[in-house]
N, C-alpha and C positions, 0 to 999 in steps of 0.2 A: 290264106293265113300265112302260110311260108313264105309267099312273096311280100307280103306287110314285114314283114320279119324282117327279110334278108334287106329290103329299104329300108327300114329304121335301123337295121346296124349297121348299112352301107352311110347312111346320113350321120351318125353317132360318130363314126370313124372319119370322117369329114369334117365331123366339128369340133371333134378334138385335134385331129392336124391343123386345122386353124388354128386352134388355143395353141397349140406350141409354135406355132409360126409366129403369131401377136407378141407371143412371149418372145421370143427371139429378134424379132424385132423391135420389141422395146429396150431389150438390153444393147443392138447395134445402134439405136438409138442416143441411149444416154453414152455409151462410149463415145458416139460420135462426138458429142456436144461438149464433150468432156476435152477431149483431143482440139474441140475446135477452141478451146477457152483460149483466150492468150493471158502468160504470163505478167504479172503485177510487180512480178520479186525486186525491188530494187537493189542497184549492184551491190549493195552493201549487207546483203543478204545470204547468209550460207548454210547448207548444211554438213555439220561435222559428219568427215568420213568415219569417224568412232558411232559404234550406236552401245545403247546399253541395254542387257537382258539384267531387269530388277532381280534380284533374288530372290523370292518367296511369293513374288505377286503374279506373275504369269511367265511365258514363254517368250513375249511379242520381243524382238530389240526396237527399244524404243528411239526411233529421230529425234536429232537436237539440230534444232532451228539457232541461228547465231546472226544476231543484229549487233555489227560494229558502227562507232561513229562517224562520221564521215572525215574527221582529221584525225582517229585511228594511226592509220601508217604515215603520218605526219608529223605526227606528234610524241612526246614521251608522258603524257601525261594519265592519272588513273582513272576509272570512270564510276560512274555510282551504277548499279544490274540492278535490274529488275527481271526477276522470275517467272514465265507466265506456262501455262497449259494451254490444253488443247493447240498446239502448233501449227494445225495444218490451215487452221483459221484465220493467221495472223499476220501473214504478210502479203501472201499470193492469192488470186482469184483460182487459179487452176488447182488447188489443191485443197479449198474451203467449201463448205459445206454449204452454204446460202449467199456464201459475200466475205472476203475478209476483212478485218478491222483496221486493213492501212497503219499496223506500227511503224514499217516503214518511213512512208509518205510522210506522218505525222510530225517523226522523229528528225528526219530530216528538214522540215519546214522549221522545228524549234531553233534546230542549231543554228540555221542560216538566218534567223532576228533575233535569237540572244545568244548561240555561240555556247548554249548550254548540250553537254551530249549524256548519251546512257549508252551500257551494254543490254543487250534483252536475251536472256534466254529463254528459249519456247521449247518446249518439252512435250513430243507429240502423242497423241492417246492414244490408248490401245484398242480404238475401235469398239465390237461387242461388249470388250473389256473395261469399258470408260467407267461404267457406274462403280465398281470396284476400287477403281483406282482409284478416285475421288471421295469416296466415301470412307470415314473412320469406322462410321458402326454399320450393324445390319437394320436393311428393312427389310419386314415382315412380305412384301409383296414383291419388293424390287432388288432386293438379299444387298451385296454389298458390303463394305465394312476393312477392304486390307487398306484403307487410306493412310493409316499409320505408317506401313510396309512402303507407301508413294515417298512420303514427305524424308522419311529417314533418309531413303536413296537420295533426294534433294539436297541432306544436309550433310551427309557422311560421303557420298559417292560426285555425285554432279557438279556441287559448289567447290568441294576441293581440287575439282579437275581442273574446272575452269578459272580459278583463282591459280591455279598451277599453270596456265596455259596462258591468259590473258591478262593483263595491266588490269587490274579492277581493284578496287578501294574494299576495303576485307569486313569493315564493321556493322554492325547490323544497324547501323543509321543511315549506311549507305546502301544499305539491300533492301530492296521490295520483293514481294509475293504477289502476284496480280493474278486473277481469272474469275469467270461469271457462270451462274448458275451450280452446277457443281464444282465446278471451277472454282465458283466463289466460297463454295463448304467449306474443302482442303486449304483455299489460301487465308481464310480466319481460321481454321484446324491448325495450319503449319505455322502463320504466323502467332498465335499465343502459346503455341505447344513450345515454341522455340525464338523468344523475343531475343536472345542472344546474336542468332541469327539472320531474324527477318523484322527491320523492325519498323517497316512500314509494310501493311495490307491494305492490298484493294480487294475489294469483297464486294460483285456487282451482280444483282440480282440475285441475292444466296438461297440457296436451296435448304433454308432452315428445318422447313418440316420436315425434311428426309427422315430424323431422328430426335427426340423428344431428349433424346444425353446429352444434346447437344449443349442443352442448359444446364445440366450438372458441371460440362465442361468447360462454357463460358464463367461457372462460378467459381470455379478450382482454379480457373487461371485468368479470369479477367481483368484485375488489379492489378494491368501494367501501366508505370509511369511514365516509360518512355515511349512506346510505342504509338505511332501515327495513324491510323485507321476511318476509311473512308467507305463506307456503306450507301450503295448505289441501287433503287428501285424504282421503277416505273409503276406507276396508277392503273397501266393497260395489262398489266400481268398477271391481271385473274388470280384465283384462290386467296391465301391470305397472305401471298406477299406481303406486301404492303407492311398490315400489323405486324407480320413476324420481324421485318427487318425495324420498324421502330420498338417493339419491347426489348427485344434485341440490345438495340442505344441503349434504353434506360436501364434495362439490368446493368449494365458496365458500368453508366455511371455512377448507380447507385452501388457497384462494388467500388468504385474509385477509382475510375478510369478516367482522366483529363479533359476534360470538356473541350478546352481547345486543342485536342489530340484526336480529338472525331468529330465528324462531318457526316450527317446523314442526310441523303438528299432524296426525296422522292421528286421523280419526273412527271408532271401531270400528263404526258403525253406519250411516256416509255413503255415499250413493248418488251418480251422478252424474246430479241432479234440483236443478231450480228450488227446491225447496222446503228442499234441503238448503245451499242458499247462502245462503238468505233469515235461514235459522234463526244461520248461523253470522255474517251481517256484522258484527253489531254486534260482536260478539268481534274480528274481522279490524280494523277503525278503531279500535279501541280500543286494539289493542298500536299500529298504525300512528303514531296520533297522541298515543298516551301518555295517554289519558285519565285510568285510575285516576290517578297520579300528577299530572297536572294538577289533578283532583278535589281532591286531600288536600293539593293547595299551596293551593287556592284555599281549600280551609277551615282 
């Protein structure tokens, strides 16, 4: 019986130094592959050596990702910003999560056939801390709720920096809020919370149900007439996407929001995936900013 013994917890002790071995090895694993990524960042890509500790929202300093245009230092001229989150997703493969969104790449392919440029600033999450920051209210399961405490810093901290620091066009018809899923929460939160500010949102694939005030809040303040708004869902995205983002439309319009000031577009083929926001931006800044129609004045 002893000797049963002392082999079951000589084999017990074996198979847990495996289990920590596997473990260990999965983690030099994912470093490795991590280290082996190569770099996407295009040269016009930086991150500000300032970072920001939000006030009231956590500890993290937040990175600020910084997309210039490409005749930037060429030029003297202002640009239209677009705001976006989740940073680390958004230019570089080495630093995103499943796939970046190529603003880069994208941005740069616009300038060089119509000669149109943006600034982007990308504003990078807090990690654990993401659903907080994104979120204005609380859920019950998934808590949340300083989203308020995010957007402020956006508008009182971040935008007066960077309107202090770079050539950028100051009025809120030239400012966009862009990001998706909770991304897209904050950037319909931030932009009717603060139409003065941002007055084009991109709002892709929003995380409506997070909170049921959401609809108290779209009615308190969804009867903006200037504001430009583009609500972006895929068919593939399970639960009730879908419905949420088109009741969504018709509450606004039926508080008097401009019809030709939104655009809601279900993807019969859209996931909720990196790759399917990447594919879709350039469509989204385009109704934003009015591009076609800028195009065909300018020529």
């Amino acid at each position: 019986m002893k000797r049963i013994s002392l082999l079951f917890l000589a084999f017990l002790l074996f198979f847990i130094s495996c289990k920590v071995k596997t473990t260990e090895e999965v983690k030099e694993i994912k470093s490795k592959v991590n280290s082996e990524k190569t770099s996407t960042k295009a040269a016009n890509v930086t991150i500000l050596e300032k970072t920001f500790v939000i006030d009231g929202l956590n500890d993290i300093p937040h990175k600020i990702w910084l997309y210039l245009p490409p005749n930037y230092n060429s030029s003297k001229e202002k640009y239209d910003v677009i705001y976006m989150h989740d940073a680390q997703n958004l230019f570089d493969n080495v630093t995103s999560f499943v796939g970046e969104w190529e603003i880069d790449e994208t941005l740069n392919n616009l300038y060089k056939k119509t000669g149109k440029s943006f600034i982007v600033v990308g504003v990078e999450n807090g990690g654990e801390k993401r659903i907080e920051e994104y979120t204005p209210w609380e859920n019950v399961k998934y808590g949340g709720g300083k989203g308020k405490i995010y957007v402020d810093f956006l508008v009182n901290e971040l935008k007066p920096y960077i309107d202090e620091n770079y050539r950028t066009k100051l009025t809120s018809e030239n400012t966009a809020i862009i990001g998706s899923s909770l991304g897209g929460l904050i950037s319909f939160y931030g932009g009717l919370k603060y139409p003065e500010v941002f007055g084009k949102i991109g709002a892709l694939s929003t995380s409506f149900w997070f909170s049921d005030k959401v609809i108290t809040f779209a009615e308190e303040n969804g009867n903006q007439q200037k504001t430009r708004l583009y609500l972006l869902v895929g068919d593939k995205e399970g639960n009730s996407m879908v419905p949420d983002t088109e009741n969504m439309a018709e509450l606004l319009i039926d508080l008097g929001f401009p019809s030709q000031n939104l655009k809601t577009k279900v993807h019969p083929d859209g996931k909720h995936t990196e790759s399917f926001w990447k594919a879709e931006f350039l469509e989204v800044i385009t109704f934003l900013f009015n591009l076609e129609n800028n195009e065909r004045t300018n020529n």
